[in-house]
Phi, psi and omega in degrees: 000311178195135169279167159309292181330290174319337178298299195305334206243054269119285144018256164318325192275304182296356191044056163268132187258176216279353179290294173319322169279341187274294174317343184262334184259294182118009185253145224292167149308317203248038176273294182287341167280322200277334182293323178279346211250356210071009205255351159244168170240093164306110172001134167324308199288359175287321208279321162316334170272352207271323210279308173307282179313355186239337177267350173268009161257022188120324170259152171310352235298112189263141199294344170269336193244202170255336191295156187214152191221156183277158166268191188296135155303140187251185173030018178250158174234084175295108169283104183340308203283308159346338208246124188282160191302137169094034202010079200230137179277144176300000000 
């Protein structure tokens, strides 16, 4: 469902300390301390609010991998003919 690594590296893309992931999941400090750290293997429902905080800010998690991808833009509209060579907006 989630690896440590991905916790950790989810993490790292919101620049959240691990006090931040526990308040945003609702799953305790020393759950996420201890899980990043290795030393528990967390319940599915732990591993599902830690999976819930993280996609509801955006990221992404793929089931094979460690990779993180951003999620949808929400309210922005990039008009095509805008967008410069190297997609970079003009």
């Amino acid at each position: 469902m989630i690896s440590l690594e991905q916790c950790k590296a989810a993490r790292g893309v919101l620049n959240w300390t691990q006090a931040d992931l526990s308040e945003n999941s609702g799953v305790s400090l020393r759950t996420v301390q201890e899980f990043e750290a290795g030393k528990r293997s967390p319940n599915k429902t732990t591993l599902q609010g830690l999976l819930a905080a993280f996609e509801g800010n955006g990221i992404v998690l793929g089931k094979d991998s460690a990779s993180l991808s951003w999620g949808v833009l929400r309210g922005i509209t990039i008009d095509p003919r805008k967008i410069g060579r190297g997609n970079e907006l003009e």
